[in-house]
Backbone as a ProteinNet text record, in pm:
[ID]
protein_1_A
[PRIMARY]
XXXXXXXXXXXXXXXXXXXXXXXXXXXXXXXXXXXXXXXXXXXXXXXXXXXXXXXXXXXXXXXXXXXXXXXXXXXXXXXXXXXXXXXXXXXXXXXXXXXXXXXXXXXXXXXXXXXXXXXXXXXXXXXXXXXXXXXXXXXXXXXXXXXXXXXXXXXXXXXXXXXXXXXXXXXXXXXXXXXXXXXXXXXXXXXXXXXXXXXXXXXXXXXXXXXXXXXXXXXXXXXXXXXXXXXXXXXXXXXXXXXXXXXXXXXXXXXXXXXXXXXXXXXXXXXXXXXXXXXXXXXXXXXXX
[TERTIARY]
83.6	0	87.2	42.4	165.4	69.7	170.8	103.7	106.5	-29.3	-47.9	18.2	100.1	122.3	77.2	-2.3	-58.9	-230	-261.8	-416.8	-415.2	-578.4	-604.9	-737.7	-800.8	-893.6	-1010.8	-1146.2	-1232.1	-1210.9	-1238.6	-1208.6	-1090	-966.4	-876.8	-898.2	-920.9	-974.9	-1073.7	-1131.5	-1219	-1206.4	-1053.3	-1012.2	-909.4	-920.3	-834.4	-897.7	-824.1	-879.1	-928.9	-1036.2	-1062.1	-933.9	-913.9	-764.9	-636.1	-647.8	-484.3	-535.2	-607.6	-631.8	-720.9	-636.9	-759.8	-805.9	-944.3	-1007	-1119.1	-1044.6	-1083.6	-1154.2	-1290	-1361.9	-1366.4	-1301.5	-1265.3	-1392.6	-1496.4	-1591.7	-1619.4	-1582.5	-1593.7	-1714.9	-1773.7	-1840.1	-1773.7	-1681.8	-1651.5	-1788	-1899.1	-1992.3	-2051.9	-2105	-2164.2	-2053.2	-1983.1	-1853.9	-1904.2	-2070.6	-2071.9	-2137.2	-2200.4	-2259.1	-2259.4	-2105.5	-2055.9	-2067.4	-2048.8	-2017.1	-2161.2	-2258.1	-2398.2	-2425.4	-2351.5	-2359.8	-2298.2	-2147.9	-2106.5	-2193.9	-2256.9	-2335.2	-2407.6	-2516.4	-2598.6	-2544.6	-2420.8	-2369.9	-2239.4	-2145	-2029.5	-1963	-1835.4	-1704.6	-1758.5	-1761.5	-1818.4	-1652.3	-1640.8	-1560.1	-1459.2	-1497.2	-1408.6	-1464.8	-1380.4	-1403.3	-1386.1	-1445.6	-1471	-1343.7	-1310.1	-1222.3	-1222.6	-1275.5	-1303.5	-1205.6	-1193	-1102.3	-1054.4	-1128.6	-1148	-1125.5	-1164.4	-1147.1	-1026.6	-1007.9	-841.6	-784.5	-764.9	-685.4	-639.3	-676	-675.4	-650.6	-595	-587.2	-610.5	-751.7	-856.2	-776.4	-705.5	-696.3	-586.8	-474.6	-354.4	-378.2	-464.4	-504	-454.6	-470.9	-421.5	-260	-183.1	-40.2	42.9	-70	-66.9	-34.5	-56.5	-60.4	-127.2	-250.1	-344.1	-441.9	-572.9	-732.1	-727.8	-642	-638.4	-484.1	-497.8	-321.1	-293.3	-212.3	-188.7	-183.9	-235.2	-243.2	-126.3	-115.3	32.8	24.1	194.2	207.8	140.3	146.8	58.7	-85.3	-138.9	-298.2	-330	-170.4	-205.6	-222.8	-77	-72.5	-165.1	-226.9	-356.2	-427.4	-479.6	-637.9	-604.6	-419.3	-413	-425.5	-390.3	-421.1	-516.7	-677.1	-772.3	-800.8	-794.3	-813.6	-785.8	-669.8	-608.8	-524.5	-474.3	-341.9	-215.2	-136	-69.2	78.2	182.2	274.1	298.5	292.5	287.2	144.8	26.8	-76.4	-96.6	-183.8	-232.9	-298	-316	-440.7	-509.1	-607.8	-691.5	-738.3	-786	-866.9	-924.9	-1063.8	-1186.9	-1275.3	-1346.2	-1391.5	-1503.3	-1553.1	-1682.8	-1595.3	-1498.1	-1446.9	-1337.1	-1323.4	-1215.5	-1042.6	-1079.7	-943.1	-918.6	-993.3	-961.2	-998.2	-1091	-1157.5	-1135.2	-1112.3	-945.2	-870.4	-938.1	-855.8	-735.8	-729.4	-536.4	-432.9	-571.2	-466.5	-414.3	-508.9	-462.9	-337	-349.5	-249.6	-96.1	-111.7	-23.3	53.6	-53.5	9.6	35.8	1.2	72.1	214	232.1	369.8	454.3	391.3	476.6	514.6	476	511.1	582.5	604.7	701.3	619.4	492.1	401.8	364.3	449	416.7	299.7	275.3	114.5	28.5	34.5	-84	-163.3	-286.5	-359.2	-467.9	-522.9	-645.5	-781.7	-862.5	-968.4	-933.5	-948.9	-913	-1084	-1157.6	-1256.6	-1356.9	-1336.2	-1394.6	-1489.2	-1598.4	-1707.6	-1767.1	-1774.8	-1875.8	-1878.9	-1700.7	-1640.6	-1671.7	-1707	-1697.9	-1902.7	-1959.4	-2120	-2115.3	-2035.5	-2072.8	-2046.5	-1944.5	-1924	-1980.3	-2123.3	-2203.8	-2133.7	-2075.5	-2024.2	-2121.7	-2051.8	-2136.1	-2110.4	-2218.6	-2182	-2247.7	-2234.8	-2283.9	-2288.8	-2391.1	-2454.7	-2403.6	-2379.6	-2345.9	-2271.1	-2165.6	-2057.4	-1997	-1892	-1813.4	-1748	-1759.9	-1661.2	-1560.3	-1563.1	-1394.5	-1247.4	-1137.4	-1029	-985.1	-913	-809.9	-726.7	-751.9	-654.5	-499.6	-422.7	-275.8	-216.4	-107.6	12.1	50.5	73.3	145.4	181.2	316.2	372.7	480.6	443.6	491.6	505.4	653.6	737.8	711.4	638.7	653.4	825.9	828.6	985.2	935.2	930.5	1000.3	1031.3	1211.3	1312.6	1258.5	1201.4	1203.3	1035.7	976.8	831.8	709.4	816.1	744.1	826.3	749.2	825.4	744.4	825	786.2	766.4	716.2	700.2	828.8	956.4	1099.6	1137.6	1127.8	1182.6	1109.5	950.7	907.9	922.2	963.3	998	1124.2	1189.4	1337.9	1321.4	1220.8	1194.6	1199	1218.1	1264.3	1160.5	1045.6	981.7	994.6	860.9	803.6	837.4	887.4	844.8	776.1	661.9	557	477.3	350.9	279.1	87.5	16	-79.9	-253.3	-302.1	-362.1	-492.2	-518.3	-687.7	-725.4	-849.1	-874.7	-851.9	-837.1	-797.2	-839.5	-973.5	-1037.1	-974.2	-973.7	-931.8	-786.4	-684.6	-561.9	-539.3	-647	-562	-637	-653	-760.5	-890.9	-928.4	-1088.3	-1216.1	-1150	-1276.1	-1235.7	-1282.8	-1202.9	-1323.1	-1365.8	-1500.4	-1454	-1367.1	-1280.3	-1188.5	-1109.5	-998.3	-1023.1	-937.1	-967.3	-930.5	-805.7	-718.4	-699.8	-734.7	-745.8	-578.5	-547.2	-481	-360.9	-197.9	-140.6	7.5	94.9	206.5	316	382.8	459.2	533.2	541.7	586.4	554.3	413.7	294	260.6	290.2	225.9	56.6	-11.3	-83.2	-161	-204.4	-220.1	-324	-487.1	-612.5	-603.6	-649.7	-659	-761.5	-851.3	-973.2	-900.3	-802.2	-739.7	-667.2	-647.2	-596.6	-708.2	-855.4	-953	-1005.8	-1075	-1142	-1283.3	-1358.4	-1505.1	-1556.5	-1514.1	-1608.4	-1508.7	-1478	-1423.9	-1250.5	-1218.6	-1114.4	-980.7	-915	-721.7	-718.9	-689.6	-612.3	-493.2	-476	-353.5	-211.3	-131	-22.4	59.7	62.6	161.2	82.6	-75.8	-106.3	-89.5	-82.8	-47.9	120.2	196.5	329.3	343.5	268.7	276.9	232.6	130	40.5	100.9	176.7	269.7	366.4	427	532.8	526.2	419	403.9	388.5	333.2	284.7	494	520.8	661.4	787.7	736.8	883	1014.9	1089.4	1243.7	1252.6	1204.8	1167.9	1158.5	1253.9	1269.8	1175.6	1050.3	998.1	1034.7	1162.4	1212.2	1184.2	1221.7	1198.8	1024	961.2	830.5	787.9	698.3	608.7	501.4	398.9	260.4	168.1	66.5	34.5	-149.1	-213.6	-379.9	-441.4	-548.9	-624.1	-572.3	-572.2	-540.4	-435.6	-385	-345.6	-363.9	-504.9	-560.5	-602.6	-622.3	-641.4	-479.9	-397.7	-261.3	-202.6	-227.3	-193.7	-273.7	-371.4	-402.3	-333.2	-255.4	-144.3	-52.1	-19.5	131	116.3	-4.6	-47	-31.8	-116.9	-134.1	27.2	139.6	242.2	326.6	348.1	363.7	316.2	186	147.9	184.2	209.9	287.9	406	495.6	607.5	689	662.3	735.1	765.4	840.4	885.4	891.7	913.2	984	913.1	865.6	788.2	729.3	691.1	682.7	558.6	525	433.1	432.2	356.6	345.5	221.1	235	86.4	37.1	54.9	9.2	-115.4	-56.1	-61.4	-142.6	-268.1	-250.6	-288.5	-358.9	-460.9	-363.4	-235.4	-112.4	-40.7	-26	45.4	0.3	-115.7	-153.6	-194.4	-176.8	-182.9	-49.4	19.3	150.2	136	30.6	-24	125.7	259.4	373.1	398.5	337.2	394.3	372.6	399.9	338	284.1	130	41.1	67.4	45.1	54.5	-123.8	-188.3	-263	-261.2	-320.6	-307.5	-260.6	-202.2	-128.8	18.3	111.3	212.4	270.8	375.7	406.2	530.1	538	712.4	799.1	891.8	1051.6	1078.3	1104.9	1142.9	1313.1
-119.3	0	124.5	234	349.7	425.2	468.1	558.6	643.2	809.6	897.7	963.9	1100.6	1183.9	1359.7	1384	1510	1491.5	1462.6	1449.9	1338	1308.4	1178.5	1165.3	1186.7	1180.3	1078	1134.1	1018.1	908.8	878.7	782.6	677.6	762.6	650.4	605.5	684.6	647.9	503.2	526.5	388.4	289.6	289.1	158.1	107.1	140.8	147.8	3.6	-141.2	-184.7	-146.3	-195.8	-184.4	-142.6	-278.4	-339	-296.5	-156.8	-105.7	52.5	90	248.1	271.5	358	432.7	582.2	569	658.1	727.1	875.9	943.5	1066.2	1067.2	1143.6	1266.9	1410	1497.5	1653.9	1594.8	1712.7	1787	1929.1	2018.6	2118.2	2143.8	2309.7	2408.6	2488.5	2551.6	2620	2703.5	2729.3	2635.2	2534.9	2434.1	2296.1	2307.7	2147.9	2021.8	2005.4	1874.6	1816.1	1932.3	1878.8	1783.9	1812.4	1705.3	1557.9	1508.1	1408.2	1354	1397.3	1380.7	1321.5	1439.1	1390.4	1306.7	1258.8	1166.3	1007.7	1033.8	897	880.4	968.3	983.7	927.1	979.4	928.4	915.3	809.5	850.7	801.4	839.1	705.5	549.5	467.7	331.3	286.8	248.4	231.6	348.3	481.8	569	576.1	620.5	655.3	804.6	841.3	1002.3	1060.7	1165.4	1260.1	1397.6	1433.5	1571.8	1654.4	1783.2	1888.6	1920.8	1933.5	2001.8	1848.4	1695.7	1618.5	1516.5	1550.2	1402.7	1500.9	1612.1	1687.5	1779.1	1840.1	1918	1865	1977.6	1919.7	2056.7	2119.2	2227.1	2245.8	2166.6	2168.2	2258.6	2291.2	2322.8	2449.4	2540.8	2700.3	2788.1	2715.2	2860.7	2851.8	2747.3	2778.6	2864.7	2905.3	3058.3	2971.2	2850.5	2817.3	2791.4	2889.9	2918.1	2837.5	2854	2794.5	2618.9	2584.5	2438.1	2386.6	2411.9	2349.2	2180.3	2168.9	2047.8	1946.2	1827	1731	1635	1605.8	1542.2	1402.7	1374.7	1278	1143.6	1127.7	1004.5	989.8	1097.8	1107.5	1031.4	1109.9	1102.4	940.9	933.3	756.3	652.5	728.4	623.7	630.5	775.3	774.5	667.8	640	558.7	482.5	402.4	266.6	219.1	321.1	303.6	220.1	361.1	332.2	246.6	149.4	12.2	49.7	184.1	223	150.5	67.6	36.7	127.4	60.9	122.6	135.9	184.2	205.1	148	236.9	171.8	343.8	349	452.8	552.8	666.6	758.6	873.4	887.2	930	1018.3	1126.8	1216.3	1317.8	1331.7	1438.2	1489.9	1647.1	1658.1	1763.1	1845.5	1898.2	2065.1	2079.2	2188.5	2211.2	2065.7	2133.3	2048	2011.5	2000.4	2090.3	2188.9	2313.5	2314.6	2202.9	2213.5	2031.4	1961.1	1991.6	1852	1857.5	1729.6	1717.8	1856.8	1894.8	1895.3	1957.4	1928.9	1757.5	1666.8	1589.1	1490.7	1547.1	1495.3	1554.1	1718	1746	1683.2	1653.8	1595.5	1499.4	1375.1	1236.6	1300.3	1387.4	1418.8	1444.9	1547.1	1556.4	1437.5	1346.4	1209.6	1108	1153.2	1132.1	991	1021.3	910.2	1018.6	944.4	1058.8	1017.3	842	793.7	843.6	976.1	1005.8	1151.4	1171.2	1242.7	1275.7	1381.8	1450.3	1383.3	1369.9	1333.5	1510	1506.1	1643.5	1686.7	1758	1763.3	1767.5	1668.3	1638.5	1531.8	1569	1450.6	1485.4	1620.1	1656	1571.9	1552.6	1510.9	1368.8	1286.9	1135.4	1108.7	1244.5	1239	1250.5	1400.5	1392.5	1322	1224	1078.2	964.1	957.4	872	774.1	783.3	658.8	647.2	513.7	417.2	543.6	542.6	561.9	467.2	508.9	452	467.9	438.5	549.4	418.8	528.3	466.3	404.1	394.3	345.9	193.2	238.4	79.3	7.3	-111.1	-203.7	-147.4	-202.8	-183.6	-271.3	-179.9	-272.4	-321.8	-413.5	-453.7	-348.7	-317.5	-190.5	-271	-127.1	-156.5	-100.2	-117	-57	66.8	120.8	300.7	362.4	387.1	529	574.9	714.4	770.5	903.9	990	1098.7	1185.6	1373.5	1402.8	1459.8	1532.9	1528.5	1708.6	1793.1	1918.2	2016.7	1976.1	2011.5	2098.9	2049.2	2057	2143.1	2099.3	2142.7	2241	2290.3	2353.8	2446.9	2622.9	2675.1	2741.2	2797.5	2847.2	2996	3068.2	3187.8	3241.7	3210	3252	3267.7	3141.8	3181.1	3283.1	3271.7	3379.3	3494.2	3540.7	3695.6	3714.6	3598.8	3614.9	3585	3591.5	3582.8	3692.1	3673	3826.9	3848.4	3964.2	3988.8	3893.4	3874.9	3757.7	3623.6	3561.6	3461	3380.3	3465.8	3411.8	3433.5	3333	3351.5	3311.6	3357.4	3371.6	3357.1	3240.8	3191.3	3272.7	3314.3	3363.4	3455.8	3487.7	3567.2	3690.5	3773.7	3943.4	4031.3	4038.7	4110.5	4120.1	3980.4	3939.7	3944.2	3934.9	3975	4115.2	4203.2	4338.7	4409.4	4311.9	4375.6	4426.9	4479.6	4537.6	4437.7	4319.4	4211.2	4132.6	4097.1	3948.7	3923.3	3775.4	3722.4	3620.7	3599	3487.7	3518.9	3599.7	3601.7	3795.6	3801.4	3969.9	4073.8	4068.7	4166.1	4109.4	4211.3	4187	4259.2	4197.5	4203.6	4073.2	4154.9	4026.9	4020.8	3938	3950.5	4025.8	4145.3	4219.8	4139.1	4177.3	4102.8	4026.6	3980.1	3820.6	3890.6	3778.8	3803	3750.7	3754.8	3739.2	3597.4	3471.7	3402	3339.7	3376.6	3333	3172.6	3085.9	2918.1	2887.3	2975.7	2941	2991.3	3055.6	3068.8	2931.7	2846.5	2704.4	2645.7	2646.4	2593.9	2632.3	2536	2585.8	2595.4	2599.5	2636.2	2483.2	2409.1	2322.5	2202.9	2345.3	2212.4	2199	2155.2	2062.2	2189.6	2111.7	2184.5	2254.9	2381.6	2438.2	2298.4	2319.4	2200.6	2255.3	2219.7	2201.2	2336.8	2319.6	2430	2571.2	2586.6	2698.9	2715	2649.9	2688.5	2740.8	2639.7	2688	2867.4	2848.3	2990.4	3118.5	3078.8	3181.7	3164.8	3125.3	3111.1	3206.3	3161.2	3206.9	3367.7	3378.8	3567.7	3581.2	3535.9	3584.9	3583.1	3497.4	3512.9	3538.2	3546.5	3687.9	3562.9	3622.2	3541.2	3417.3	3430.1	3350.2	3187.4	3134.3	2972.2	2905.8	2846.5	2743.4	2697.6	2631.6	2571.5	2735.9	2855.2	2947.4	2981.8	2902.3	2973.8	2914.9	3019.8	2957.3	3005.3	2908.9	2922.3	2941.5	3019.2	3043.5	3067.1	3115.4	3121.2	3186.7	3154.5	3192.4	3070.7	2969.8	2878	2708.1	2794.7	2673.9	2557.7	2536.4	2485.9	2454.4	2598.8	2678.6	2650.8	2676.9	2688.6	2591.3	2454	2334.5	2324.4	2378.7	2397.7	2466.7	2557.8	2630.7	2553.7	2463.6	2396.7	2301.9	2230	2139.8	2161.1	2246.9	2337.9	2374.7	2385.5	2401.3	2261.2	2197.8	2026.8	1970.9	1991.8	1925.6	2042.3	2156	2224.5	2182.3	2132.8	2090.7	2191.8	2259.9	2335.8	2308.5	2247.3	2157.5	2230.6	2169	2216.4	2332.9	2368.4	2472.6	2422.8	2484.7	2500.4	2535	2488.9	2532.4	2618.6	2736.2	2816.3	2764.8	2677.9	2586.6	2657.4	2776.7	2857.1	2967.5	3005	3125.4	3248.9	3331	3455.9	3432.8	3334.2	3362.4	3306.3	3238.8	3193.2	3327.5	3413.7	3496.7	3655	3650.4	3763.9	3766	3631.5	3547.3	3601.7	3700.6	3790.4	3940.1	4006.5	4135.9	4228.6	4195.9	4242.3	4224.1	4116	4102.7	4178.1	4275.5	4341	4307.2	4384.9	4380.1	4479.6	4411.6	4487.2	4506.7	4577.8	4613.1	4621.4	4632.8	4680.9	4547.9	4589.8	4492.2	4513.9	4407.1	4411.5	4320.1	4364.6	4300.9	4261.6	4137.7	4079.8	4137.5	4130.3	4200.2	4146.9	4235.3	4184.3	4122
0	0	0	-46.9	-94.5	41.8	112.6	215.3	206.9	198.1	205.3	266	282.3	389.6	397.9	288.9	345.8	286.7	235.9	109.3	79.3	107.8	18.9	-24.2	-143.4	-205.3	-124	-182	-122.6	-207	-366.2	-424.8	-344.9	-347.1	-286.8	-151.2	-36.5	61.8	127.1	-30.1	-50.5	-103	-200.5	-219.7	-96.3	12.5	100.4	169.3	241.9	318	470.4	520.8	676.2	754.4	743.1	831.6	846.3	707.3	658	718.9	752.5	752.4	915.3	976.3	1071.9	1054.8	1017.5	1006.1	1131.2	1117.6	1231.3	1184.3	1256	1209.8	1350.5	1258.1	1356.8	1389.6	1300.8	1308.4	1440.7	1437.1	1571	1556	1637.8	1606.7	1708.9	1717.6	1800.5	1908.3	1820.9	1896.5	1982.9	1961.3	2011.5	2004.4	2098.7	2146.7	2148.9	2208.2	2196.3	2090.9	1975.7	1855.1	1747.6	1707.3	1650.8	1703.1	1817.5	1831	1831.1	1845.1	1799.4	1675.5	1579	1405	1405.2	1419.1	1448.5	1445	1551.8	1558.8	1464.2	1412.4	1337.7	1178.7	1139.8	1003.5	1016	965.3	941.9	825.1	824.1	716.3	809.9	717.9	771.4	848.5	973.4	1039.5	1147.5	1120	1192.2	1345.6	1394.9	1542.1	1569.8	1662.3	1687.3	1746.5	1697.6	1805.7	1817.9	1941.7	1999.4	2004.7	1961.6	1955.2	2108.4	2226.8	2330.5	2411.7	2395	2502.9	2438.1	2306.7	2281.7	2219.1	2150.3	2033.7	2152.6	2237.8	2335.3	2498.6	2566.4	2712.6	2769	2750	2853.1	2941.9	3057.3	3195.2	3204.1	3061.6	3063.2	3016.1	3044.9	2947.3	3061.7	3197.9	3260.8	3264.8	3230.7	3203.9	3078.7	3049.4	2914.3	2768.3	2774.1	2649.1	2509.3	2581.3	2469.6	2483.1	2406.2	2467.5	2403.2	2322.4	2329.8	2333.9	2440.8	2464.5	2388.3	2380.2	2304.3	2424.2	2410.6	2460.3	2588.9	2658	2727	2631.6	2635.6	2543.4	2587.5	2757.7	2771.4	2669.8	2742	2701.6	2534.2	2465.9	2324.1	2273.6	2375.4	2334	2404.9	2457.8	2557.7	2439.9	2389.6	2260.1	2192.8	2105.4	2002.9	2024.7	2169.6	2222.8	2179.2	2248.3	2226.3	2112.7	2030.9	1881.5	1817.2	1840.7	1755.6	1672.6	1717.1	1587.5	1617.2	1504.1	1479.7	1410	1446.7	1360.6	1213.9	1117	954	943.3	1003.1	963.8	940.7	819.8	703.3	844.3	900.2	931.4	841	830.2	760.9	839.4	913.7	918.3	841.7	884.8	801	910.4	867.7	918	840.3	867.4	796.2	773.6	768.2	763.5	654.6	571.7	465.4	523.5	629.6	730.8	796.7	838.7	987.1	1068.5	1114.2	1225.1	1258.1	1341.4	1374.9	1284.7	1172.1	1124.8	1111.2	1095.6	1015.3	1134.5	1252.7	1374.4	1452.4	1411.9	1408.9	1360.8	1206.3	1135	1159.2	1269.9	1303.2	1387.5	1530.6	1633.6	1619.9	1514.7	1486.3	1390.3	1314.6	1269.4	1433.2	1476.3	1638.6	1733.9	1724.7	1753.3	1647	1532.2	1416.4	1320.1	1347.1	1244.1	1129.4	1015.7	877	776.4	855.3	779.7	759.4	763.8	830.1	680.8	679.5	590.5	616.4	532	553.3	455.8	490.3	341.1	266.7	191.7	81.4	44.8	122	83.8	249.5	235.8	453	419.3	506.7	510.5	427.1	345.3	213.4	76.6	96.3	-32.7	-42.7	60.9	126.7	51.8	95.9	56.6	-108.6	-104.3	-262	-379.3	-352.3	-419.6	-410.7	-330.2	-314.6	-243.4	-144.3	-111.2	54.9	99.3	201.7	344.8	421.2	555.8	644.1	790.8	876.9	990.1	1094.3	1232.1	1294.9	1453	1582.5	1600.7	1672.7	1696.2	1643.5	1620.2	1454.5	1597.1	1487.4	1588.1	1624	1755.8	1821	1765.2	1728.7	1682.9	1822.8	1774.3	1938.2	1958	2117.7	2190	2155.1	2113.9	2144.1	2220.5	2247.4	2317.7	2257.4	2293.7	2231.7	2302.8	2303.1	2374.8	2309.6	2308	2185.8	2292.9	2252.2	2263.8	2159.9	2216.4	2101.8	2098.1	1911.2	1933	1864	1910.4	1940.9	1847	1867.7	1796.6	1705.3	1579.9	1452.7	1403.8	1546.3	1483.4	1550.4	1694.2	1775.4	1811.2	1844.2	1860.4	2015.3	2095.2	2235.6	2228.3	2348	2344.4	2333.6	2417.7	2392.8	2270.9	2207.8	2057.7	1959.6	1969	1929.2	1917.1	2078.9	2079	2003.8	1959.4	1902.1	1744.1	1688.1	1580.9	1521.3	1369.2	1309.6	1179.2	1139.9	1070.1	944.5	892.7	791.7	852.4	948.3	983	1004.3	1060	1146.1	1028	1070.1	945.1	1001.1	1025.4	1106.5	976.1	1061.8	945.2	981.6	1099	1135.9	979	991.6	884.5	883.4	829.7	795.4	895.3	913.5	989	1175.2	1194	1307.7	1351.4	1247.1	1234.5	1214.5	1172.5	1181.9	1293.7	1403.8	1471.3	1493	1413.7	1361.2	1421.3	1452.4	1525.3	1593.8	1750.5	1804.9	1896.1	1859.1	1870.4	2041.7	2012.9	2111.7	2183.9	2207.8	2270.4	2346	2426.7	2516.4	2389.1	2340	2290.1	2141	2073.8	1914.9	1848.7	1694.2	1647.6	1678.4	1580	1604.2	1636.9	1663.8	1681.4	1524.4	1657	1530.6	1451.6	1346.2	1252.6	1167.4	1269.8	1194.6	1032.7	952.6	815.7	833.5	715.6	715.8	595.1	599.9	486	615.6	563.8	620	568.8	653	614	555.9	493.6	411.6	273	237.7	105.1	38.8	171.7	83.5	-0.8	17.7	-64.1	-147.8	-235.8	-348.2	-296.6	-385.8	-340.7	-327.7	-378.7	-307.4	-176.4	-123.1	6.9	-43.2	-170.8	-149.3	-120.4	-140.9	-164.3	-278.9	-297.2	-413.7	-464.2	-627.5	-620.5	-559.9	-571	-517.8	-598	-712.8	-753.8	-724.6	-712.6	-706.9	-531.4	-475	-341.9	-296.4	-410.2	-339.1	-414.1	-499.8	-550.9	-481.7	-424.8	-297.4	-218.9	-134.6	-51.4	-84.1	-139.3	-198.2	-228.5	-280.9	-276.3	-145.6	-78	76.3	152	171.7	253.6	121.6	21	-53	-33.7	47.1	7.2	169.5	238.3	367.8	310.3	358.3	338.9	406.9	365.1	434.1	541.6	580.3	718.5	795.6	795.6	835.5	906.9	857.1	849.6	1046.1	1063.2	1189	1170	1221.4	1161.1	1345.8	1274.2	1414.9	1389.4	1502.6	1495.6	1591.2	1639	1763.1	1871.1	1836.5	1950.4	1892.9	1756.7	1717.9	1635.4	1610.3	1534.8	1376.4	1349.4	1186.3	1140.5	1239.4	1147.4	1135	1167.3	1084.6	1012.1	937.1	796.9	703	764	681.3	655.4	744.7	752.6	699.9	668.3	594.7	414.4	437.7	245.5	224.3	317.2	255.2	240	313.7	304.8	167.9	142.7	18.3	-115.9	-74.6	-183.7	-220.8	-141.1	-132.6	-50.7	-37.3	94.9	208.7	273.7	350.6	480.7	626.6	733	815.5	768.3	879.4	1005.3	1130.5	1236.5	1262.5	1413.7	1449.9	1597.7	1637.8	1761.6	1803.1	1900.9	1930.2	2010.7	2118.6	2191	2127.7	2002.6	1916.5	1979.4	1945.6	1948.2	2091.8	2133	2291.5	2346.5	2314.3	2440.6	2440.3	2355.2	2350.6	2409	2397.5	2515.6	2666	2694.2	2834.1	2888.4	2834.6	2915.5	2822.4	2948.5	2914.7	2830.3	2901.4	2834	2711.5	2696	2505.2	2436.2	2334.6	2220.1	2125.2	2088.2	1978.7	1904.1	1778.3	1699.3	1609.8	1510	1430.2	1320.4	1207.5	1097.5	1037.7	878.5	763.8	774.8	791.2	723.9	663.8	597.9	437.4	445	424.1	360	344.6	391.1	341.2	146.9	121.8	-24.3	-47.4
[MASK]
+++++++++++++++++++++++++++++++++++++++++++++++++++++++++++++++++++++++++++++++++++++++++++++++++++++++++++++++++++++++++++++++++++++++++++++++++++++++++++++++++++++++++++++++++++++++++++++++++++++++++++++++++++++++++++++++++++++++++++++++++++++++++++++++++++++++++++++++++++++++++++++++++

């Protein structure tokens, strides 16, 4: 089996066996948290199992240590869910969700890269793309695989960056996926203090899609990119959000561009004003040429 690592079509998805793929169905509503897992039951990918943004993608309990409104998970926790789940080593993951991959599928596929599983992919499209190909679903909870063993280290280094290094970051780096409005300040629905970290560029995570759901292709993304950070090397880049989430959709859409190496600020804008000292910034700014 050729294993996916950023996109994977519904067609292929479905020539996929049971037994070779775990499929995780990540549908969130931020307004309403426990909704999804409602729909969930009601329809799904025939075999996936549910995962909540706020109770397995997230660890709530860790927000007042300023790391932003969905702190990332402790590594036990993570490797307990996979237990759960029956994930195996070089076994395919698949996540979708009703958002394109932003709500939190993409964050999934992040935090299994942060534990160094690269099996891993988005449905390219979500659960829309899974309907609008007529294919099979199915309500209420799928068989259980056999629990495994898992414990898994995330590794860092290469893919996370802290508030320290941040402040030591140097203009066009950062790269901040929220949408426009909310990045230049003018609106903040969620968090106390609007606008964004000096320096933050600007590339909204609803510009990776096309209109119906899926991925821009690949060359037109490394190209939009590419105008957006000017002479800034990919490994350079850090991607950031309201809480983290949206911007492994960025980091994703650049992965499958081929743009390699970028980073993530898993805290992002609501870890980062959790120290009234930090500076905000307002307005647009633009790439160094």
């Amino acid at each position: 089996m050729s294993l996916h690592t950023t996109l994977i079509s519904a067609a292929e998805l479905a020539q996929l066996s049971p037994d070779e793929v775990l499929i995780v169905d990540c549908r969130f509503d931020l307004g309403e948290p426990g909704k999804a897992a409602g729909e969930y039951l009601q329809g799904h990918i025939p075999g996936a199992v549910y995962a909540s943004l706020d109770r397995d993608l997230s660890d709530l309990s860790r927000q007042a240590e300023g790391l932003g409104r969905h702190p990332l998970p402790l590594e036990s926790t993570f490797s307990t869910l996979l237990s759960r789940w029956g994930w195996q080593a070089g076994m395919q993951v698949v996540s979708y969700d009703a958002a394109g991959g932003a709500l939190a599928a993409a964050r999934l596929w992040w935090l299994l890269r942060l534990v160094g599983v690269t099996s891993a992919a988005v449905l390219d499209g979500g659960y829309a793309a899974w309907l609008a190909a007529g294919l099979p679903i199915e309500s209420g909870e799928p068989a259980a695989r056999p629990a495994s063993k898992v414990s898994l280290r995330y590794d860092p280094g290469q893919l996370l960056v802290d508030h320290a290094a941040l402040r030591g970051s140097t203009a066009g780096k950062l790269l901040d996926a929220r949408a426009a409005p909310r990045y230049r300040g003018e609106i903040e629905p969620l968090d106390r203090v609007g606008g964004h970290v000096p320096g933050a560029l600007n590339r909204p995570f609803a510009e990776n899609l096309q209109g119906d759901g899926r991925f821009k292709p690949a060359a037109r993304l490394h190209e939009e990119f590419a105008a957006v950070l000017g002479a800034t090397a990919p490994a350079q880049v850090v991607h950031m959000c309201g809480s983290g989430v949206t911007a492994c959709h960025n980091l994703l859409a650049m992965e499958h561009a081929g743009l390699h190496g970028s980073r993530l600020y898993a805290p992002s804008w609501s870890g980062w004003i959790s120290d009234p000292s930090r500076p905000v910034a307002t307005g647009e700014e633009r790439a160094e040429e």
